[in-house]
C-alpha positions as CSV (number, residue, x, y, z in Angstrom):
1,X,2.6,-27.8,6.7
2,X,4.4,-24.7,6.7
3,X,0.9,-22.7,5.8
4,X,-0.5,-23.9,8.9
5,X,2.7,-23.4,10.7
6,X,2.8,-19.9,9.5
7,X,-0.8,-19.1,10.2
8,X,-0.4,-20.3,13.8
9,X,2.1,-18.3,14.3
10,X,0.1,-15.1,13.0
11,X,-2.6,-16.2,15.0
12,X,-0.3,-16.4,18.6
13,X,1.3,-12.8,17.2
14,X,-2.2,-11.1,17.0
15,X,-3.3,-12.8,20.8
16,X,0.0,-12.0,22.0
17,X,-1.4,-8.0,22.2
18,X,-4.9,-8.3,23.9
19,X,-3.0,-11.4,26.3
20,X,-0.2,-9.2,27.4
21,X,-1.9,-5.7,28.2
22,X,-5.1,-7.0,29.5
23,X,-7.7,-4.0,29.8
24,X,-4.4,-1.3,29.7
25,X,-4.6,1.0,27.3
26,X,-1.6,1.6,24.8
27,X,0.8,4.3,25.8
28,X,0.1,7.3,23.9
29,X,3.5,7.4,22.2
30,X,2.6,3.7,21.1
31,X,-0.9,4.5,19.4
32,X,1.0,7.3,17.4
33,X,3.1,4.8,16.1
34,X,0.7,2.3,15.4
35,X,-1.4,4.8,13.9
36,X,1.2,6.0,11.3
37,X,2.0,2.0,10.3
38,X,-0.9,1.3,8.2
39,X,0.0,4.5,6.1
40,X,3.6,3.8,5.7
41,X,3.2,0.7,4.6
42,X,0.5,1.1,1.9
43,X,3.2,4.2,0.6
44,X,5.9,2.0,0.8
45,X,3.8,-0.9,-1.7
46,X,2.8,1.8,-3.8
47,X,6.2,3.2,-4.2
48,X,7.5,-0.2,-5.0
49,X,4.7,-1.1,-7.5
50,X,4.8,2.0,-9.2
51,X,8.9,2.6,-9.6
52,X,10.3,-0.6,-9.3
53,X,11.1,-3.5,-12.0
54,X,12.9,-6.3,-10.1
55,X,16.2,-4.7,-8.6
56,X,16.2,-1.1,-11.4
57,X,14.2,1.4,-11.0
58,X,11.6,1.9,-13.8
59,X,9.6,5.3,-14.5
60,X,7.8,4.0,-17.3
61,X,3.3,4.0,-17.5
62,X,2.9,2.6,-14.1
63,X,4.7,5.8,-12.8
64,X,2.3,8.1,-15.2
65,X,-0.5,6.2,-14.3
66,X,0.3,7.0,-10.0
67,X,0.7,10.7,-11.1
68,X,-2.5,11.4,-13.2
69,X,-4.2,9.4,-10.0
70,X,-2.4,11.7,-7.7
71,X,-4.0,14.4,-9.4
72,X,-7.6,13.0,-8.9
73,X,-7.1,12.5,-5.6
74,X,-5.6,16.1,-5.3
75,X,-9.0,17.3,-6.8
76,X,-11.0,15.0,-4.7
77,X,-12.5,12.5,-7.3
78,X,-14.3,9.5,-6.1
79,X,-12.1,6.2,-5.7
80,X,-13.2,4.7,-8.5
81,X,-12.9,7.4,-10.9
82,X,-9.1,7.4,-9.6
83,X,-8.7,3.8,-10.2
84,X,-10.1,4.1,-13.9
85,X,-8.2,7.2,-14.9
86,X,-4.6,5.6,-13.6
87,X,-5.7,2.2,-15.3
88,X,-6.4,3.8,-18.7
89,X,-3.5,6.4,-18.2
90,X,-1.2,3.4,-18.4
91,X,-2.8,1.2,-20.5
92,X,-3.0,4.3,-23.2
93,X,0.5,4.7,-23.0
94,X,1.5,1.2,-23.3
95,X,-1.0,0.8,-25.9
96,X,1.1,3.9,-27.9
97,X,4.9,2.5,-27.4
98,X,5.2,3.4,-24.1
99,X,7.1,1.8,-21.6
């Protein structure tokens, strides 16, 4: 019950938007906002998988593995060659004694 209750309320939420502005565009210091969400957010989840281990902070191979796939990203490797490297940069320490 409380699934559907959330979801109708998600679903009222996202109408609310298109309902209340009609065909008016969003002001343009709105759509800068809105535009920087998406990319605060995702930093924000990263941040808190890669550093955080229930109320301490933790650098241990999750924080290696985010650095080596910073670097591939720095030097433009595809996606998935990212994801791989980070995996196996953090599965190679743990696999070692690492934290």
């Amino acid at each position: 019950m409380i699934v559907l209750a959330v979801g109708l309320g998600t679903m009222a939420i996202k109408a609310a938007g298109p309902v209340l502005l009609g065909d008016r565009p969003l002001p343009s210091s709105v759509q800068r906002v809105v535009a920087l969400l998406a990319p605060a957010l995702l930093a924000a989840l990263v941040a808190t998988a890669a550093f955080a281990s229930g109320q301490e902070l933790a650098l241990d191979a999750r924080a290696a593995g985010l650095a080596v796939a910073a670097v591939a990203i720095a030097v433009r490797a595809p996606v998935l060659l990212v994801v791989i490297l980070a995996a196996a940069t953090a599965a190679l320490i743990r696999l070692f004694g690492g934290a």
